[in-house]
SETI-141662 format. One record per residue (C-alpha): residue number from 1; x, y, z. Coordinates in Angstrom, 1 decimal. Layout:
# SETI-141662
REC, NUM, X, Y, Z
...
***
This chain:
# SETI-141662
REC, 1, -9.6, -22.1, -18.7
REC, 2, -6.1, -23.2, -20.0
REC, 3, -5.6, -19.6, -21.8
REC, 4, -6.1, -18.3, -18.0
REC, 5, -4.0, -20.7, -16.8
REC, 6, -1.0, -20.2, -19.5
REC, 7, -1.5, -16.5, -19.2
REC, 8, -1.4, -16.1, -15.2
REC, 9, 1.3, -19.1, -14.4
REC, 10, 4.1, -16.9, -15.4
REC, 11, 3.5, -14.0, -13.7
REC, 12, 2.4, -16.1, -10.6
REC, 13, 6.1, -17.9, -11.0
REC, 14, 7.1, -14.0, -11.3
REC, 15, 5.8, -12.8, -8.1
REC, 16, 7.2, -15.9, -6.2
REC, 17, 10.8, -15.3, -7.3
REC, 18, 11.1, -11.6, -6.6
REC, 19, 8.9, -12.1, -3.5
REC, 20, 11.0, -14.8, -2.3
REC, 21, 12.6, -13.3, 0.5
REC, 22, 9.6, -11.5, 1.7
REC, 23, 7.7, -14.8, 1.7
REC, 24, 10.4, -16.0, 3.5
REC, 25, 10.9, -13.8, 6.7
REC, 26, 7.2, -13.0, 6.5
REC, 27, 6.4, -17.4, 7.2
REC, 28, 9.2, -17.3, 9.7
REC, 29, 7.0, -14.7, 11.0
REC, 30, 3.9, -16.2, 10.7
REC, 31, 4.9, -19.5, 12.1
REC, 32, 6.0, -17.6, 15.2
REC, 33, 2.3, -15.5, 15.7
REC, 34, 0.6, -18.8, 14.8
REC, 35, 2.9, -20.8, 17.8
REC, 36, 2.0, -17.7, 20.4
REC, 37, -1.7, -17.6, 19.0
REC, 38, -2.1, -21.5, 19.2
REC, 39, -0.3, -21.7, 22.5
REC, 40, -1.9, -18.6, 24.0
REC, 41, -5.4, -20.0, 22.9
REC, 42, -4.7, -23.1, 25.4
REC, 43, -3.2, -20.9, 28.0
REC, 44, -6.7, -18.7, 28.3
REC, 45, -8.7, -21.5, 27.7
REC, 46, -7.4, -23.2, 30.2
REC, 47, -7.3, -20.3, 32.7
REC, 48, -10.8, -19.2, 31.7
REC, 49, -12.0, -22.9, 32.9
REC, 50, -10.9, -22.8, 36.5
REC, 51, -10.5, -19.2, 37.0
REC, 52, -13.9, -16.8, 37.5
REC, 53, -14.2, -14.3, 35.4
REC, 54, -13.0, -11.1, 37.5
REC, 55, -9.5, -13.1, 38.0
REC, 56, -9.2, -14.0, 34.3
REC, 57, -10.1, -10.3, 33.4
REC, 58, -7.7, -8.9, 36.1
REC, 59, -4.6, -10.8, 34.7
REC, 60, -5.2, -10.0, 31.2
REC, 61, -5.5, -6.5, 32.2
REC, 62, -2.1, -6.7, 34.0
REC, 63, -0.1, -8.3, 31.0
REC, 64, -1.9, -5.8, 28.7
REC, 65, -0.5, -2.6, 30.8
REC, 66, 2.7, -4.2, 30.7
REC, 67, 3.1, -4.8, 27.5
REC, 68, 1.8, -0.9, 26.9
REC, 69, 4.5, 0.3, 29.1
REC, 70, 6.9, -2.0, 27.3
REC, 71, 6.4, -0.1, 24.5
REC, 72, 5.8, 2.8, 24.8
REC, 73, 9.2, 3.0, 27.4
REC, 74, 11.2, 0.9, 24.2
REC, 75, 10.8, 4.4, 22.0
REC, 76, 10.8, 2.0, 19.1
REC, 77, 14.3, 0.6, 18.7
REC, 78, 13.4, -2.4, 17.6
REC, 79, 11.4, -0.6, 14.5
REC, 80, 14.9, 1.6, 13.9
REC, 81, 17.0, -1.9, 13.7
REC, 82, 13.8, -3.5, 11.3
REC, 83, 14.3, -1.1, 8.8
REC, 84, 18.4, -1.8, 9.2
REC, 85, 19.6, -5.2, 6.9
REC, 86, 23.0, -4.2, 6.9
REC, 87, 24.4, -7.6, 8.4
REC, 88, 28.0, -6.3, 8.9
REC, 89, 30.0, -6.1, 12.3
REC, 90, 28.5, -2.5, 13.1
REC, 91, 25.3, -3.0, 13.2
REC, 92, 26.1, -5.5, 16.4
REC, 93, 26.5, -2.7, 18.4
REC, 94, 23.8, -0.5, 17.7
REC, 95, 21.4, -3.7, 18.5
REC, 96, 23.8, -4.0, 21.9
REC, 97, 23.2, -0.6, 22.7
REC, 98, 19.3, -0.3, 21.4
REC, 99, 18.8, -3.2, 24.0
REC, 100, 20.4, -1.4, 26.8
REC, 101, 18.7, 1.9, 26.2
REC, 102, 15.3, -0.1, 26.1
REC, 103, 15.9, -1.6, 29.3
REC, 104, 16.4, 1.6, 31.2
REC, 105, 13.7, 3.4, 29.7
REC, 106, 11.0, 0.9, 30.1
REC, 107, 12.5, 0.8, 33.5
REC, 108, 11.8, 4.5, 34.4
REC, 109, 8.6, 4.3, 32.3
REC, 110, 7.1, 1.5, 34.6
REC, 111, 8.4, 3.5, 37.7
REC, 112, 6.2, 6.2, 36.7
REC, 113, 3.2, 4.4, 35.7
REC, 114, 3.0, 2.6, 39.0
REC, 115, 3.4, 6.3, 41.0
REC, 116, 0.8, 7.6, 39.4
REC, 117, -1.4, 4.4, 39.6
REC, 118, -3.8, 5.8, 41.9
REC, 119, -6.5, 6.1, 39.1
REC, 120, -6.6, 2.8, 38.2
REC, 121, -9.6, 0.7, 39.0
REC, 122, -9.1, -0.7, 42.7
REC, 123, -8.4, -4.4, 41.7
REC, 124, -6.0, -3.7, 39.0
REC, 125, -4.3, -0.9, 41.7
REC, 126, -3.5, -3.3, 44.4
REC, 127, -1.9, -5.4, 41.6
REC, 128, 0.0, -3.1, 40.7
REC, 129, 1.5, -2.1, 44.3
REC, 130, 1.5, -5.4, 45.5
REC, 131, 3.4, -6.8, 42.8
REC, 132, 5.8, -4.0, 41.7
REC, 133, 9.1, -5.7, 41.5
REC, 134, 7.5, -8.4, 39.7
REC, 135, 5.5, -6.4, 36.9
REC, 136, 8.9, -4.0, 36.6
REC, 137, 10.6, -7.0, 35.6
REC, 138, 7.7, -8.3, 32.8
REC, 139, 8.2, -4.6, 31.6
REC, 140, 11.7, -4.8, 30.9
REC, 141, 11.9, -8.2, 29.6
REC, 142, 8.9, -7.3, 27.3
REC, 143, 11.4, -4.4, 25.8
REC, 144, 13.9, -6.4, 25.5
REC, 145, 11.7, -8.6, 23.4
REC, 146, 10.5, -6.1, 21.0
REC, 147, 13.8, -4.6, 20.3
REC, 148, 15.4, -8.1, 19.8
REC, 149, 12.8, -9.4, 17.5
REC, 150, 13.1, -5.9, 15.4
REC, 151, 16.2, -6.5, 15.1
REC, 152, 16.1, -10.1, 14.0
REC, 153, 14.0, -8.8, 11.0
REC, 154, 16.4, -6.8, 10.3
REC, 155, 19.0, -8.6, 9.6
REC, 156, 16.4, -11.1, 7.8
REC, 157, 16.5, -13.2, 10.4
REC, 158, 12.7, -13.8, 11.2
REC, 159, 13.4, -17.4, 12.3
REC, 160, 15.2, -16.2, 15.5
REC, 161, 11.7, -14.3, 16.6
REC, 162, 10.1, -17.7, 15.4
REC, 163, 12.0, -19.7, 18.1
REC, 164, 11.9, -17.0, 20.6
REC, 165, 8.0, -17.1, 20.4
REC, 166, 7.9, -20.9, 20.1
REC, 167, 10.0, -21.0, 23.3
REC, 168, 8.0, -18.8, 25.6
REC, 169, 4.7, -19.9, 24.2
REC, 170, 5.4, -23.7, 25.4
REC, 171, 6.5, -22.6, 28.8
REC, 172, 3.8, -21.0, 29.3
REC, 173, 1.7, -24.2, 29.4
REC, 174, 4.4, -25.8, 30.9
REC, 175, 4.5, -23.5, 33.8
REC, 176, 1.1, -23.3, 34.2
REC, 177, 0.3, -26.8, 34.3
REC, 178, 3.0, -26.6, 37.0
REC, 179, 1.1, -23.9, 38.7
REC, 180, -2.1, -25.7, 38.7
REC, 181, -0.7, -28.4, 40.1
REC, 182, 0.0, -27.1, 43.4
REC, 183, -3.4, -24.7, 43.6
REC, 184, -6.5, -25.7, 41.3
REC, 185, -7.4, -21.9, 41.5
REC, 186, -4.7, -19.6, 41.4
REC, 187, -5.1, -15.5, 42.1
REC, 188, -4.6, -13.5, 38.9
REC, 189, -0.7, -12.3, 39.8
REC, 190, 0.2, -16.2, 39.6
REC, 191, -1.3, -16.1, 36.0
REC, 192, 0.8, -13.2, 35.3
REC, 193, 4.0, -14.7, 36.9
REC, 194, 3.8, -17.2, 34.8
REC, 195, 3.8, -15.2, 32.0
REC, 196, 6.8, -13.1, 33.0
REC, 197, 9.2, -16.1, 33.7
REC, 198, 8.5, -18.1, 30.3
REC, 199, 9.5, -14.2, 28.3
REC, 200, 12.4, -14.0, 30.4
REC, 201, 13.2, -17.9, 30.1
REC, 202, 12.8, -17.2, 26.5
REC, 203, 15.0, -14.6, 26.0
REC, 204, 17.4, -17.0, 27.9
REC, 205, 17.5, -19.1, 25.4
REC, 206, 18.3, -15.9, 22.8
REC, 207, 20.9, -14.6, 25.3
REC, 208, 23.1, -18.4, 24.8
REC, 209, 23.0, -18.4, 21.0
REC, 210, 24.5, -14.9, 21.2
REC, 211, 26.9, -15.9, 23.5
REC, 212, 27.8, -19.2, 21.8
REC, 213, 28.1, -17.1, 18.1
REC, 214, 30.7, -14.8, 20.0
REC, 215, 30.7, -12.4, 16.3
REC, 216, 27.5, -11.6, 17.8
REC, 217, 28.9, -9.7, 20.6
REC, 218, 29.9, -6.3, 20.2
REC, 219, 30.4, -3.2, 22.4
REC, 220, 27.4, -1.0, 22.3
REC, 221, 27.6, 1.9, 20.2
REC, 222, 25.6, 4.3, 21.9
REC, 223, 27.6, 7.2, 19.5
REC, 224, 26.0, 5.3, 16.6
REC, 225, 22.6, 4.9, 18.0
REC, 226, 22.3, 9.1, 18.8
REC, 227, 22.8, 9.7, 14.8
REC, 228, 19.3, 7.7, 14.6
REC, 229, 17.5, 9.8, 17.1
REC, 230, 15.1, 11.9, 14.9
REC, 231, 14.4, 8.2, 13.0
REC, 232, 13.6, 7.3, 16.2
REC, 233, 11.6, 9.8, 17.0
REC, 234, 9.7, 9.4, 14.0
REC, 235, 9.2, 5.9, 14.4
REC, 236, 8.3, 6.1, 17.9
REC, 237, 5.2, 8.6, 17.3
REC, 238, 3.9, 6.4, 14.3
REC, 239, 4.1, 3.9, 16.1
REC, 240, 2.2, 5.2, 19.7
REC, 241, -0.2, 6.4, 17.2
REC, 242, -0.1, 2.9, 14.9
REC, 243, 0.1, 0.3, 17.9
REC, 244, -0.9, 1.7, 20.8
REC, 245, -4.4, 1.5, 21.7
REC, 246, -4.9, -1.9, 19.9
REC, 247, -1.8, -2.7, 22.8
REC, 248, -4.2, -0.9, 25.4
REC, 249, -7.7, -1.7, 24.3
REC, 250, -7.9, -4.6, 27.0
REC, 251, -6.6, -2.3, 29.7
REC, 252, -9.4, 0.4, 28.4
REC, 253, -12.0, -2.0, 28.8
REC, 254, -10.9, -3.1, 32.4
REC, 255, -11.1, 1.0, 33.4
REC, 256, -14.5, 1.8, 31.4
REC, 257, -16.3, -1.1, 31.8
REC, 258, -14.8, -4.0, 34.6
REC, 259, -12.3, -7.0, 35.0
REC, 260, -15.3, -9.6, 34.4
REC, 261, -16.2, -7.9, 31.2
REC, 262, -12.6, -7.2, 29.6
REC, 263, -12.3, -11.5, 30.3
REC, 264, -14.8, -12.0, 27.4
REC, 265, -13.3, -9.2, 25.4
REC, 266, -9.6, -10.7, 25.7
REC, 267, -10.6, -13.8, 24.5
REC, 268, -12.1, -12.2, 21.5
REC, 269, -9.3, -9.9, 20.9
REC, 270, -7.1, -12.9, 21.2
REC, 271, -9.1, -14.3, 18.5
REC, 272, -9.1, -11.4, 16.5
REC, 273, -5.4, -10.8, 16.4
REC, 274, -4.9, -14.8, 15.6
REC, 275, -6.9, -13.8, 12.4
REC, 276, -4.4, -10.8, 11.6
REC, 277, -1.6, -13.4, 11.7
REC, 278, -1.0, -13.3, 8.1
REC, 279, -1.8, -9.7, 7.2
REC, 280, 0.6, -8.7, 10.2
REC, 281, 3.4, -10.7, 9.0
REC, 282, 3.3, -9.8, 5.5
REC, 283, 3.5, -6.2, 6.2
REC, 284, 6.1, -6.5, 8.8
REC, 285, 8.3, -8.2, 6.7
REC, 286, 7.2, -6.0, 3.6
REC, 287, 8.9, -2.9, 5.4
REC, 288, 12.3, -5.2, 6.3
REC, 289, 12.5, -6.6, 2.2
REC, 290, 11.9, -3.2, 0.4
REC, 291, 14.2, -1.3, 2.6
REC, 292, 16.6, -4.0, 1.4
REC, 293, 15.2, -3.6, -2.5
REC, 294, 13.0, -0.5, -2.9
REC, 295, 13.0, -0.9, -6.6
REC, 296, 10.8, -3.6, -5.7
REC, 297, 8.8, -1.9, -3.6
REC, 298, 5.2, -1.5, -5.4
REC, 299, 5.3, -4.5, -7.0
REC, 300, 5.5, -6.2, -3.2
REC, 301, 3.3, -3.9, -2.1
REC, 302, 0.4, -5.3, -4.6
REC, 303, 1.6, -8.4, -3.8
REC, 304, 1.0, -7.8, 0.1
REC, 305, -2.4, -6.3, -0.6
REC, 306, -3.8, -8.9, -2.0
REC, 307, -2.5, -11.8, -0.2
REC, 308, -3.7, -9.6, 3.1
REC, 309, -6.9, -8.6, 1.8
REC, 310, -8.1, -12.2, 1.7
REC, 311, -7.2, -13.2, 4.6
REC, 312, -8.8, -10.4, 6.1
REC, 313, -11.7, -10.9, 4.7
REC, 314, -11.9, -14.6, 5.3
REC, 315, -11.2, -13.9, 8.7
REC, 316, -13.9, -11.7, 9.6
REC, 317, -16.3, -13.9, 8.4
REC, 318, -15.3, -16.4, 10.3
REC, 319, -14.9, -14.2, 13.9
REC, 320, -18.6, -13.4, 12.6
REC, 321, -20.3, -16.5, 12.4
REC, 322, -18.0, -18.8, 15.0
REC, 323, -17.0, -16.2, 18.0
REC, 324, -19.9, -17.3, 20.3
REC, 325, -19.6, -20.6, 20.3
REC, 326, -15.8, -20.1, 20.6
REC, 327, -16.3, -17.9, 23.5
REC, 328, -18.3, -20.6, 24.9
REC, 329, -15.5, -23.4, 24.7
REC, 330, -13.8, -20.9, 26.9
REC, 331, -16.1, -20.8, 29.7
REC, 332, -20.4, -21.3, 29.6
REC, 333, -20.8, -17.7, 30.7
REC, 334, -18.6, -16.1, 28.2
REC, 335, -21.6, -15.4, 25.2
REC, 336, -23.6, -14.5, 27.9
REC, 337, -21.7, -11.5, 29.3
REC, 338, -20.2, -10.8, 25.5
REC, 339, -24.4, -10.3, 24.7
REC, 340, -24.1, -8.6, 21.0
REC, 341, -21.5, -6.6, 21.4
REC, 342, -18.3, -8.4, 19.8
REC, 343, -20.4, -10.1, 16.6
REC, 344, -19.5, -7.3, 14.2
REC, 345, -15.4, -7.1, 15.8
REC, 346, -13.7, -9.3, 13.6
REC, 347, -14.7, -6.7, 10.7
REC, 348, -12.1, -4.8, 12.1
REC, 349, -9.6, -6.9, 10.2
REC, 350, -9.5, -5.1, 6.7
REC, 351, -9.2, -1.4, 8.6
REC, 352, -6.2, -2.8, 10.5
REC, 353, -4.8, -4.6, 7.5
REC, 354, -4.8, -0.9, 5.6
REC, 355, -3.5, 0.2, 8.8
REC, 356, -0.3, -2.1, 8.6
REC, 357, 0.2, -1.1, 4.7
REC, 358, -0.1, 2.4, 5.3
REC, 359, 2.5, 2.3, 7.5
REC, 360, 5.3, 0.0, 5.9
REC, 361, 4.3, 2.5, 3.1
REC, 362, 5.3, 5.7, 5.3
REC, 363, 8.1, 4.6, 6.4
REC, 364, 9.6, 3.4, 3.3
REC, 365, 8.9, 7.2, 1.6
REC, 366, 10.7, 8.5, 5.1
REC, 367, 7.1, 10.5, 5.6
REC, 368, 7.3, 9.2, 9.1
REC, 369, 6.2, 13.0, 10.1
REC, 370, 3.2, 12.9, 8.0
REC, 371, 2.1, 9.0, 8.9
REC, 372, 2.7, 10.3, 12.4
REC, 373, 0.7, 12.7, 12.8
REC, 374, -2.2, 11.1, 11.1
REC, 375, -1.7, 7.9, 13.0
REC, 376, -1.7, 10.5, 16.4
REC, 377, -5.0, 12.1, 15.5
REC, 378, -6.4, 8.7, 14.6
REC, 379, -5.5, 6.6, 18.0
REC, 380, -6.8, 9.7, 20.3
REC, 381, -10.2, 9.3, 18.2
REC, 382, -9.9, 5.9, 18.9
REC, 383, -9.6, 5.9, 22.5
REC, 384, -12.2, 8.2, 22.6
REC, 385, -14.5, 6.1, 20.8
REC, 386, -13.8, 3.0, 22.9
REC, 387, -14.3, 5.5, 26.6
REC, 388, -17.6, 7.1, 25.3
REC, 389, -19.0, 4.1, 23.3
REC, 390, -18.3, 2.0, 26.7
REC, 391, -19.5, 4.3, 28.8
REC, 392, -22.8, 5.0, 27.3
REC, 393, -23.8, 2.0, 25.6
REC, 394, -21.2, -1.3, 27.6
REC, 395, -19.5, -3.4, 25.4
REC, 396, -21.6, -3.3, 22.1
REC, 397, -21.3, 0.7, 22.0
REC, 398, -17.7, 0.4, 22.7
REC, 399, -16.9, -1.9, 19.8
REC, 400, -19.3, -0.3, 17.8
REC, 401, -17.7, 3.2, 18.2
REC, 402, -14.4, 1.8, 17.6
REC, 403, -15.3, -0.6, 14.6
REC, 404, -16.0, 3.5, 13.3
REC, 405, -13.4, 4.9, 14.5
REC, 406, -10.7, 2.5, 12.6
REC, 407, -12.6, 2.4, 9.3
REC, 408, -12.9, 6.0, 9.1
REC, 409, -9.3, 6.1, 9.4
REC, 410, -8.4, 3.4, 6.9
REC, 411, -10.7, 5.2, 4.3
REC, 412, -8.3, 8.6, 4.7
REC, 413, -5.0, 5.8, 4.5
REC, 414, -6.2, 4.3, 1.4
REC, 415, -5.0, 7.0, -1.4
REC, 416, -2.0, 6.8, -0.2
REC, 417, -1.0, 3.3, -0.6
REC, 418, -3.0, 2.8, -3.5
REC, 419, -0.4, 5.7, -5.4
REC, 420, 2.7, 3.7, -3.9
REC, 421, 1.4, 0.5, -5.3
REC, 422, 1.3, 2.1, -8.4
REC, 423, -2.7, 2.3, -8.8
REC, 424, -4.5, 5.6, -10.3
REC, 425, -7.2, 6.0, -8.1
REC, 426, -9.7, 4.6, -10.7
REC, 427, -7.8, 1.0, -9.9
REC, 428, -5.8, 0.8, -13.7
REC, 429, -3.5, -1.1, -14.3
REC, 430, -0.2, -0.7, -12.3
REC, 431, 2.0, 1.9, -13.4
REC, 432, 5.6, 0.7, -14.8
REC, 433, 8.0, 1.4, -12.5
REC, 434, 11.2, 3.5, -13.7
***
């Protein structure tokens, strides 16, 4: 035991030092999910014990489309700026302009989406047109979100995006409880109010520390920002293909299946992406520290695998053996309507952890077209799965369809993060990096 112990302390001491930085921006990050997942757990809870189902499911359909819109309408600027840690005064006004940018094509994104609404189930419809101005202005502040937080990791700043989160995920509550005060049952749009004035309160808050650091400031340098456009490109296909329908999986469920049903799911998807917190981080902030140090890379990559790997594993397990009764602290009629067919979700967790590898790994080798194009194929077979597994076989045939769907796609990700780590594909030992 002490010759393991003498022989693996060193190297252990190793890792930390080099991996310093990425441990670093990678807890401010997971600090921040853990705030929003915490805070966000109380918020549905809370909602999902005074609300009925159908309202509950409605509003979590409503903020899911907007944040789909969000990013699909931010083209990924925020990704650009993550893989930018130059800190000196130009970058200021690429982020300027990146932000403006976002906010106009979100804009015209969401105009669109709610013209061509008209296929949308009824309830989720009427929201829509009934509350247009109000949505259109979630949509844009949720842009303005993702491309400020990208560009916080960027610069190696993940605590900004920590107290950004913090911010809007205590507001929430706050607001709520305000809410509630004045009607014990609200309609869904109030849930979904509330949601939209704590992101724009918190980017308040963001907006004065950038004013009050006036170096911050900088004229936007929308000359600067055209030179990016085929990264952009790039990154914005990956990441349509990467993020999108885990972004629109709750929406999905509302259109295949109902409101009522796609409550129970977001509470479990919830769940599940509370139990990615760590993986998530870890490979966000793995693409921001090796495009600062990529002759590094591999040896974070290992590093990442293996710290992701268990908590992936640790956390399906526990989604397996504690969702129901979870479910149930939300409301009694939760595991009732849920039946079977979320017990086998949280093994979604490892496919989703190769997932996030696979793409840090992409985009660090600038094989964005590649990664793209696989990532492309691989969404349009998810949504596939989740629309035919739901409607043939409800919600256990749509989870169980796209519990295939993303491992099968893992399994043909896997080579190629296993060469970058510096693995032969019978698992050697790692190869010494020149």
């Amino acid at each position: 035991m002490k010759r393991l112990f003498r022989f693996w302390m060193p190297r252990l001491k190793s890792d930390l030092i080099v991996n310093q930085t990425l441990l670093t921006n990678a807890g401010f990050l997971t600090v921040a999910a853990a705030a929003s997942a915490l805070m966000g757990f109380l918020f549905w809870v809370w909602t999902a014990r005074i609300l009925p189902p159908e309202r509950q499911g409605l509003a979590a359909a409503t903020i899911s489309v907007m944040n789909l819109i969000a990013f699909c309408g931010e083209f990924s600027l925020g990704t650009l700026l993550m893989g930018r840690p130059d800190s000196g005064r130009g970058v200021y006004g690429l982020i300027t302009a990146a932000i403006l940018c976002g906010v106009l094509t979100s804009l015209a994104v969401g105009c669109i989406f709610i013209g061509c609404s008209s296929w949308l189930s009824p309830q989720l419809q009427s929201m829509l047109s009934s509350h247009s101005l109000v949505f259109l202005t979630g949509v844009v502040a949720t842009a303005i979100a993702i491309t400020a937080d990208g560009a916080a990791i960027g610069l190696l700043a993940s605590w900004a995006r920590m107290v950004r989160e913090i911010v809007f995920s205590l507001l929430r509550l706050l607001l709520l409880f305000l809410v509630l005060s004045y009607s014990l049952a609200p309609q869904a749009s109030a849930i979904v109010s509330v949601w939209i004035a704590a992101l724009v309160a918190s980017l308040g808050c963001i907006l004065v520390y950038t004013v009050y650091h006036r170096e911050l400031l900088a004229w936007p340098d929308f000359a600067g920002l055209r030179t990016y456009a085929a990264d952009i490109f790039g990154h914005h296909i990956l990441n349509l293909g990467a993020l999108g329908p885990s972004i629109a999986l709750p929406f999905l469920v509302t259109v295949v299946l109902s409101p009522t049903v796609n409550a129970v799911f977001y509470a479990a998807w919830m769940l599940l992406q509370a139990a990615m917190l760590v993986p998530a981080a870890v490979g966000t902030a793995l693409f921001a520290t090796s495009s600062s140090d990529p002759d590094t890379a591999a040896q974070r990559l290992r590093f990442s695998l293996g710290l992701s790997a268990a908590f992936g594993i640790l956390g399906g397990l526990a989604c397996y053996l504690f969702l129901k009764p979870i479910l149930g602290f939300f409301n009694p009629r939760y595991p009732e309507i849920a039946g079977a067919g979320l017990d086998w979700l949280g093994f979604s967790l490892l496919p989703t952890m190769i997932k996030y590898h696979y793409i840090a790994v992409m985009r660090l080798q600038r094989r964005m077209t590649t990664a793209a194009l696989m990532m492309f194929a691989g969404a349009l077979i998810e949504v596939v799965a989740v629309v035919v597994g739901g409607l043939s076989g409800g919600l256990f045939g749509l989870t169980a369809l796209w519990l295939v769907a993303v491992t099968l796609q893992s399994l043909m990700q896997l080579p190629a993060i296993i060469n970058a780590a510096g693995w032969n594909l019978r698992f050697g030992p790692p190869v010494a990096q020149s």
